[in-house]
C-alpha positions, 0 to 999 in steps of 0.5 A: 112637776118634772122641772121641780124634780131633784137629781135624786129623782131623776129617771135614767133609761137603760137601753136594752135590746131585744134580738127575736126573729119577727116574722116566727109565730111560734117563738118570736112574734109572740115573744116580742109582744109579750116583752113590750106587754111586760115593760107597761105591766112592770113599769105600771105596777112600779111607777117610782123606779128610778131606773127603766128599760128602753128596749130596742128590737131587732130582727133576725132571721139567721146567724149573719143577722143576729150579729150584725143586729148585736153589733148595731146594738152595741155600737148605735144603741148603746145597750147594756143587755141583750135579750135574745136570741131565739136559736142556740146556733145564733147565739154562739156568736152573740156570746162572743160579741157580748163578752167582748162588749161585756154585755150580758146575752139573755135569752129566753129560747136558746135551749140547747146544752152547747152553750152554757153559762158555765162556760160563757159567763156573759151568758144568761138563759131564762129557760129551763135548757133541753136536759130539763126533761130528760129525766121525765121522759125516760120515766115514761119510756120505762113505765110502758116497759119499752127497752129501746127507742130510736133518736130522730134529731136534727143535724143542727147545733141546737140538734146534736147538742142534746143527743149525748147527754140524752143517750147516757140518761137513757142507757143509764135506766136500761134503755138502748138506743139502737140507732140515731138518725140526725137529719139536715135540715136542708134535706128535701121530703124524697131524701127524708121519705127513704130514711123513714124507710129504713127505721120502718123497716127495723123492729124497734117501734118507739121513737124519740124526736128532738127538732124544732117546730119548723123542721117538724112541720116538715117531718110528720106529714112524710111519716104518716105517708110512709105508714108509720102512724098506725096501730103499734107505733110511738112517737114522743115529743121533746120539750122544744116541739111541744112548747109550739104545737100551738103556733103549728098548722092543725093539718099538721097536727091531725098527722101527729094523732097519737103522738105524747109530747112532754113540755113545762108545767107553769102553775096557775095563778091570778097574774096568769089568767088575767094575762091570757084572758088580754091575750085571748084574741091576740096573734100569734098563739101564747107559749111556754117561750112568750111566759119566759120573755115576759118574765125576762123583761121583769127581771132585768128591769128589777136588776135594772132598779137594784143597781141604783143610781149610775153616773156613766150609762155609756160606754168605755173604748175598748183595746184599739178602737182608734185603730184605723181600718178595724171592722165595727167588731174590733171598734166596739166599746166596754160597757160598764152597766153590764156587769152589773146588770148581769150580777143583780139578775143572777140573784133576782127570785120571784113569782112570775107568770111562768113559775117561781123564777130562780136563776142557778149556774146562770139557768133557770131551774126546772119544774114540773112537767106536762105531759099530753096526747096529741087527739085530732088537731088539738091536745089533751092533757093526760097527767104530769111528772115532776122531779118529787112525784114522778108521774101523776095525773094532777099536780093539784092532787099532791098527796104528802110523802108520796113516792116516786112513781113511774107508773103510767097506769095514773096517766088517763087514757092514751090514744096511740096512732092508729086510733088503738088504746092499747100501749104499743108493746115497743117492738116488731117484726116487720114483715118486709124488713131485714132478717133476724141474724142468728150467728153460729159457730162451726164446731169439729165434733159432737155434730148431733147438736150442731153441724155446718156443712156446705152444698158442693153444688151450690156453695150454700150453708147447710145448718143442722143439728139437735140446737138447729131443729130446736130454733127452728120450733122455738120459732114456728112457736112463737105468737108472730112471725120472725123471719131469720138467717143462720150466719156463720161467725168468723173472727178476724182471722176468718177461722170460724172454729171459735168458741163460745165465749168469743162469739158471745163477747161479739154478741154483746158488742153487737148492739154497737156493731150491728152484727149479730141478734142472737146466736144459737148452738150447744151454749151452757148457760153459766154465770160468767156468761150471763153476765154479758148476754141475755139467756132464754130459758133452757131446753136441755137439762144438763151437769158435767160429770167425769167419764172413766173406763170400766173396771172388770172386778172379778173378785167377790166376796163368798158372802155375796148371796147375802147382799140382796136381803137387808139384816133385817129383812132375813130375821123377819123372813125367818121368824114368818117361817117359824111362826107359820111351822108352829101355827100348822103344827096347832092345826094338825095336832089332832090330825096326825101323830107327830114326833114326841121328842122337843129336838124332833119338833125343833127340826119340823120347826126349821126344816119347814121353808124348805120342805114346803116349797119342794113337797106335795101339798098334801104330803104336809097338811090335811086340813083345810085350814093348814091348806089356807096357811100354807097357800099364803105362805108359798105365794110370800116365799114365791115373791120373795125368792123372784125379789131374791133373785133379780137382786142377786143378779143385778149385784153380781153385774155391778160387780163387773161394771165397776168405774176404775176411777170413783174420785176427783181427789184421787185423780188429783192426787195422784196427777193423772191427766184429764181431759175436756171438750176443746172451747167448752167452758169446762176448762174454766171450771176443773180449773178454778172450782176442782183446782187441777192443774192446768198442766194436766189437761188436754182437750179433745174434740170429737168422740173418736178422740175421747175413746182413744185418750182413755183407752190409753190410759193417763201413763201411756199418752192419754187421760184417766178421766174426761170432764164434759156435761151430760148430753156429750157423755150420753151421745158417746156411751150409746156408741162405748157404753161397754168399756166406759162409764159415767162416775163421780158427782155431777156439777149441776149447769142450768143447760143449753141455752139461746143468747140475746144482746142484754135486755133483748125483747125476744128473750120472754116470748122465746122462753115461752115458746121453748116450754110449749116446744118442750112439753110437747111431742115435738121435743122427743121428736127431735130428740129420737131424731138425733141421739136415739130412743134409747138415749133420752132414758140412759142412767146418768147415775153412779154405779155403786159396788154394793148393788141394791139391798132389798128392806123389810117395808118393801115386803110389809104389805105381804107380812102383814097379810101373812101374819093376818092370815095365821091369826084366822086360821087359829081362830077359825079351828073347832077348840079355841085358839089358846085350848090347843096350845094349852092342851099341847103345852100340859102333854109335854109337861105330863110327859116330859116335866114330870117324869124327869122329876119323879124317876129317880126317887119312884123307880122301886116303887113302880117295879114292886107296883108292876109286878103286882099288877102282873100277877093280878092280872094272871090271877084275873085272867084265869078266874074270868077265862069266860068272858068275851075275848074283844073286851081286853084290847077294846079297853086298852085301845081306850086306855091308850089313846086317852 
């Protein structure tokens, strides 16, 4: 049959070669079977290809080895690709060779972004490159709420490649990498051991490790020595270690119980378990890295076929060549299937053992991942994140238009080291680790809150003040210990009389210098600051106010005893007076004769207020009754007149203590100076928000200087105001608080504050422990410490010219009581309540009404009658001059009375 068979259908061999280090287990002893297990199962399954690979294997073991092998290759073997090689350091000079060869370099293992197809156009990679799982792993640092990690790697080109792309995708999601520890591969266990020391010795608790899997056979055994495989600890895994736990010792492994490692998610498939049931009793163990070999072999055979017939297989001279005494390097030719070949494979799509196999930019695009937890000498798997999803626990349970999810609440249960299934908090303070470094400016006045002094005998610092002792709760308050040291801060010149804001610039770089971890004192939590550091929550409550001498005012109004009672107060306060006279006049009608003229009631009526406070009881009412009204209107004229009087009083020493300054505009206006706390924010503020001139402030630093520059006056070389935040102000009046006083609008700030490096991990436990501190006795403790008892309660308040006015629903209680009262008393009386004021309303009628009406016109009459009856009774009294002489006035008695 072959000596029939035409040119066209002719068999031709493509050598290729295949660069895999033999003697690896994890990558390329299992590597090497799978290429050769791919050439029979392609070439099976596609018997009239026209054109098949013949592959070439070649050891090596190092970067000299790899070249030689490619140069041997090239210049022997005459392949036109190269599969290989198993690390990125030796594949930096196989690209070379290959370029020069124009040979395609395809590797299957080379992970590392510091060579890239982009770069090297001759070089393909089959493997998803170590960016890959960049962002699978920040999404699981972020759903544990760990806001830092540390970066072990190792000091190799394939170690280093990853570590600045890796960074910026951590920082980018708020994930500071505090400190990078690249190890040489070449370090002995005793040097690796003290390094292990120092992160052990740091609070961050999470750390990332990006080695191989020979290096980190080496590395895990020395970190479960060094204690750092216990409860607390976190240790993540990039791709390229977990793809080869596998092929690692299971003693090294149980040393690795708890760590999570994240590789390549290749879906299952029939082709899939076929060929791992073929491989099941095989050796070396099969990996992500023999799956990609494989498909490698079925892609560049189906370039291989695509290409079509080819005339020339062999290989063209390349520049000098013939030259004599070149190295084989230099005497390499062109190979003229290789361009091809490497065009055909960039476009080849298809379903492998791996996953879908799509070449994009010359790399193999990324998928989904694994995501398992080291349990014993084995692994389990707890869930997976692909680029759609985001974490999952099964791919298989894919819910349609799900969001993106960073939840590790859909992970199954983590053992983390130390046998704990608690996820670690990310952070610690390690018991015999370095300090918490708390820097501190050193300021000129207002020592209160914050003083440093220096021991003349020991040369020590001395740290106190009200800020100090307020720290040093927070601390004893939080739920662990924090063993810290004060530093003084001193700028480049030595001076440590900075200010603020340049200490908290500092503290905002301090994550790249290393400086400082907090820093403590007097800080007013603003806007601007916040915008660099992280604030805790406050412990003082704080605004800025303007402080002004006090004006004597001696002038007052004649009308000043009026101001106490409000208008309506006194009209009511009058008409309870009157309704109380008229109620007793009721009452004590029948009791004494009382004056019969309306102008003489009238002035009974008014002059009652007076005459009932000053007179014996019992000079005006007789009867119990009048007593009972009587009583309940003294004790509402007594509480009255008290009210009444520390009114008044309190008005007529408003008026002394008058603020000579009640407005910013007015200091504005009229350009007086003003003055500020020298480094306070406040500058900043009575510039840009009251828009003063900056010409018109100075700054003053202590309170001797605050009472010197107003005393003086803004014409005489001083200020008329001064502008600082409430818990200066209070400390200087306890000491001037009869010459100066607080006036104007208070500009509210959030208060003093503690400052951490943004995303800092102490900021909510020291927020929690400064309200316990806060709400306890311990807060008034330190407070009466520093400023006094008397302080903690002085009046931030304005001063206010019209003083306080008393109102009628002050006192409603009493009028209603009152008014009840009166109502009783009328009730309670023998005739009924409307008979007396009836009778006394027909009296005056008959006395007063009528008799008007009729003088005039019965004058005459009534003469005529009166002498009649004068001259009646004369008559009378002589005809009955017998008769009993008591009769006559016991009648007119009656009469009269009636």
């Amino acid at each position: 049959m072959n000596g029939n068979r035409t040119s066209s259908t002719k068999v031709n061999m493509i050598h290729v070669g295949a660069v895999v280090d033999e003697v690896s287990p994890s990558i390329g002893g299992a590597a090497q079977k799978c290429i050769k297990m791919a050439l029979v199962d392609f070439y099976a399954f596609h018997p009239n290809y026209r054109n098949k690979l013949v592959v070439h294997f070649r050891d090596s073991q190092d970067v000299v080895a790899a070249t030689s092998a490619v140069v041997d290759l090239v210049k022997n073997e005459k392949v036109h690709a190269i599969i290989g090689p198993e690390s990125s350091g030796e594949a930096t000079f196989m690209i070379k060779l290959g370029e020069k060869a124009r040979v395609p370099i395809i590797s299957f293992s080379a992970t590392s972004l510091s060579i890239s197809p982009s770069q090297s156009p001759f070089f393909v990679r089959t493997a998803q490159n170590d960016s890959s799982p960049v962002k699978a792993i920040t999404t699981i640092v972020q759903g544990f709420g760990w806001h830092e990690l540390v970066l072990i790697y190792e000091d190799t080109e394939y170690g280093k490649g990853l570590i600045p792309f890796l960074t910026d995708a951590l920082q980018e999601s708020n994930i500071r990498v505090p400190f990078k520890y690249a190890i040489p591969t070449s370090m002995d266990p005793y040097e690796i051991s003290k390094h292990l020391h120092k992160m052990k010795n740091r609070q961050t608790r999470v750390f990332l490790v990006h080695v191989t899997s020979p290096f980190g056979s080496a590395l895990f055994p020395l970190v479960e020595k060094a204690g750092m495989m216990t409860e607390g600890y976190a240790w993540l895994l990039t791709n390229t270690l977990s793809n080869c736990l596998d092929a690692m010792d299971p003693l090294v492994i149980k040393s690795m119980e708890g760590v999570l490692g994240i590789r390549p998610h290749f879906p299952a498939s029939e082709a899939l378990e076929n060929f791992k049931r073929r491989w099941k009793w095989s050796a070396p163990e099969l990996n992500i890295y023999g799956l990609w070999a494989y498909d490698t072999i079925w892609a560049l055979a189906m370039a291989a076929e695509r290409i079509g017939e080819v005339d020339n297989l062999g290989f063209l001279k390349g520049r000098g060549s013939d030259v004599e005494g070149k190295t084989d390097i230099a005497n390499l030719g062109v190979s003229e299937v290789g361009p091809l070949l490497l065009k055909e494979m960039l476009n080849i799509k298809f379903k492998g053992l791996s996953g879908d196999f799509h070449l994009v930019n010359g790399h193999l695009q990324p998928s989904a991942f694994e995501i398992f937890n080291v349990i014993g000498r084995g692994e389990r798997l707890i869930g997976c994140w692909s680029p759609e999803e985001g974490i999952c626990q099964n791919r298989a349970n894919k819910k349609p238009n799900e969001k993106y999810s960073t939840s590790v609440s859909k992970l199954k249960k983590i053992i983390w080291p130390g046998d704990s299934i608690t996820a670690p908090k990310g952070w610690a303070v390690p018991a015999d680790g370095e300090k918490f470094r708390i820097g501190v400016r050193k300021k000129h006045g207002f020592n209160e809150f914050l003083d440093v002094t220096r021991n003349p005998q020991t040369g020590e610092l001395n740290y106190t003040g009200f800020c100090i002792d307020v720290f040093r709760a927070v601390a004893d308050a939080l739920p662990f210990p924090l063993p810290y040291e004060f530093e003084l801060f001193k700028d480049d010149a030595g001076d440590s009389s900075v200010i603020y804001d340049d200490l908290l610039h500092q503290l905002a770089e301090s994550k790249k210098k290393n400086k400082f971890d907090a820093v403590v004192g007097d800080i007013t939590i603003v806007a601007s600051r916040a915008n660099l550091v992280d604030f805790s929550l406050p412990y003082t409550d704080s605004g800025v106010t303007m402080l002004v001498p006090i004006k004597h005012n001696m002038h007052r109004s004649m009308w000043v005893f009026l101001k106490p009672l409000s208008v309506d107060l006194w009209l009511t306060t009058i008409a309870a007076s009157i309704a109380t006279r008229i109620v007793l006049l009721i009452l004590e009608h029948n009791a004494r004769r009382e004056s019969s003229q309306p102008l003489e009631l009238l002035c009974l009526v008014l002059w009652f207020p007076f005459s009932s406070l000053v007179l014996p009881e019992r000079q005006i009412v007789t009867n119990t009754r009048s007593r009972f009204v009587l009583v309940v209107w003294l004790f509402l004229a007594f509480v009255l007149m008290q009210s009444y009087t520390a009114s008044l009083s309190s008005i007529l020493m408003s008026d002394q203590l008058q603020p000579k300054y009640f407005s910013v505009n007015e200091l504005i206006s009229k350009g007086y100076y003003v003055g500020y706390q020298e480094g306070s924010f406040t500058k900043s503020m009575l510039i840009e928000q009251l828009k003063f001139n900056e010409s018109k402030l100075k700054s003053y630093a202590n309170v001797e200087e605050y009472r010197q520059a107003l005393s003086k006056g803004s014409q005489n070389g001083g200020v008329a105001a001064i502008f600082d935040e409430i818990p200066y102000l209070k400390v200087f009046l306890t000491k001037y608080g009869s010459d100066f006083i607080m006036a104007g609008p208070i500009y509210r700030t959030d208060g003093f504050g503690f400052a951490f490096p943004q995303n800092s991990r102490l900021v909510p436990y020291v927020s929690r422990a400064i309200l316990n501190v806060t709400e306890g006795e311990k807060m008034v403790t330190i407070e009466t410490k520093y400023f006094g008892a008397g302080n903690q309660n002085q009046d931030s308040s304005n001063s206010s010219s019209d003083g306080p006015c008393l109102e009628v629903s002050s006192f409603g209680g009493l009028f209603i009581i009152t008014g009840i009262a009166l109502l009783l008393a009328l009730i309670g009386s023998k005739s009924f309540v409307w008979q007396k004021p009836a009778s006394m309303a027909k009296t005056y009628y008959r006395k007063y009404v009528s008799f008007q009406r009729h003088s005039h016109s019965d004058v005459k009459d009534k003469e005529m009658d009166d002498m009649s009856k004068s001259s009646e009774a004369v008559s009378a009294d002589a005809d009955h001059g017998c008769h009993d002489s008591s009769a006559g006035p016991a009648k007119h008695v009656t009469e009269t009375t009636s």
